[in-house]
C-alpha positions as CSV (number, residue, x, y, z in Angstrom):
1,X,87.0,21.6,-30.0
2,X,85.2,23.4,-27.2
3,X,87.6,22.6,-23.5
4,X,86.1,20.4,-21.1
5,X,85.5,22.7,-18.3
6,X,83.4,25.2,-20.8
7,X,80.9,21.9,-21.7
8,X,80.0,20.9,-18.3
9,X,81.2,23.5,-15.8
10,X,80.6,21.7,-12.3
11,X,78.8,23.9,-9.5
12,X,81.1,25.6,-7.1
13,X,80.8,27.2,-4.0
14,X,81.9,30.6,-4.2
15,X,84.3,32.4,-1.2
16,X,83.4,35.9,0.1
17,X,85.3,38.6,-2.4
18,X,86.5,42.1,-0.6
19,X,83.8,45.1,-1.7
20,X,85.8,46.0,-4.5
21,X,85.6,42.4,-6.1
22,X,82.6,40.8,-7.3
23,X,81.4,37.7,-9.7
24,X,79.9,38.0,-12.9
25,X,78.0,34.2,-14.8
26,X,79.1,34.4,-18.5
27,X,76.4,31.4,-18.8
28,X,72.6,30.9,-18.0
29,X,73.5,28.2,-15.6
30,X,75.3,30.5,-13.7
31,X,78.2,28.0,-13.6
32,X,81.3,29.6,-15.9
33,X,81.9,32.4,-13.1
34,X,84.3,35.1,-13.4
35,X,85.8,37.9,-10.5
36,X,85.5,41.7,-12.2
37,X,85.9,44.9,-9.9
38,X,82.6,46.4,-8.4
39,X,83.2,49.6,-9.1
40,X,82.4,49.5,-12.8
41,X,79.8,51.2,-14.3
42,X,76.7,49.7,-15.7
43,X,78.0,50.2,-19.3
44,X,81.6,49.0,-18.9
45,X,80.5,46.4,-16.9
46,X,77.9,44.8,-19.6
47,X,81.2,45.6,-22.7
48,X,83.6,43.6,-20.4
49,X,81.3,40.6,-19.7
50,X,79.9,41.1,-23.3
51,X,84.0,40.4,-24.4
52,X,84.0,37.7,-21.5
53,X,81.2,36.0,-23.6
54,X,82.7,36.1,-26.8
55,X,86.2,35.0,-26.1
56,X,84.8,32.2,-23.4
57,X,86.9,29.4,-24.9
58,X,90.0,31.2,-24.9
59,X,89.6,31.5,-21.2
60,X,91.4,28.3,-19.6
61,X,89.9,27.2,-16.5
62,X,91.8,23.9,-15.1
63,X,95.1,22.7,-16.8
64,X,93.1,20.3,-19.0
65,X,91.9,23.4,-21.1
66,X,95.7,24.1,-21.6
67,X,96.4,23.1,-25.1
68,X,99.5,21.7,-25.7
69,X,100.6,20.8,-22.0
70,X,101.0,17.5,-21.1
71,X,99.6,16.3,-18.0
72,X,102.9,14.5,-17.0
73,X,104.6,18.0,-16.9
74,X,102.0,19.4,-14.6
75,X,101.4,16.9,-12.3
76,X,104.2,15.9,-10.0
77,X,103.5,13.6,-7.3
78,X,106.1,12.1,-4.2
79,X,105.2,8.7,-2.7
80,X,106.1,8.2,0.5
81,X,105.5,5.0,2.7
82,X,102.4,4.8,4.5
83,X,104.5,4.2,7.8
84,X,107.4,6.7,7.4
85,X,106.4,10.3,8.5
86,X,107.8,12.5,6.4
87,X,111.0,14.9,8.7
88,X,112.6,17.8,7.7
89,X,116.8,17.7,8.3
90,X,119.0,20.7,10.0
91,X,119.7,23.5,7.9
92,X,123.8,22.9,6.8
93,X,126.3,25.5,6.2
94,X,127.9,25.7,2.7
95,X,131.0,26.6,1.5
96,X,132.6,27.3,4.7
């Protein structure tokens, strides 16, 4: 079973990397993006993305991909009142 993330990869906005950082597609949609270093030469650069390719679905991309994690572990939510704000209490000495 191919993940979800690697059928339909949705288009994301990519942030500014540092000079030494730069992205690399391992699709034709240019959608499945991955950070490698710039400095890499021609040749070690098309062997890594060229492994990239290959082992694609191993590479989980949102917790979904994860298999054998339960979404119940992962996601952990606090529900508050709409009308209480939440406040944060005065640190307390222990063990005197």
């Amino acid at each position: 079973m191919i993940p979800p993330s690697i059928e339909s990869s949705p288009f994301i906005e990519l942030k500014v990397l540092p000079k030494h950082l730069k992205y690399v597609y391992l699709n034709e949609q240019e959608t499945f993006s991955v950070i490698i270093a710039s400095h890499l030469t021609a040749k070690h650069e098309e062997s890594l993305i060229l492994i990239l390719r290959k082992y694609k679905k191993t590479i989980s991309r949102t917790m979904i991909d994860i298999k054998g994690l339960s979404l119940v572990i992962i996601q952990h939510r606090i529900h508050l009142n709409e009308e209480v704000t939440p406040k944060k209490d005065l640190q307390r000495r222990l063990n005197l």
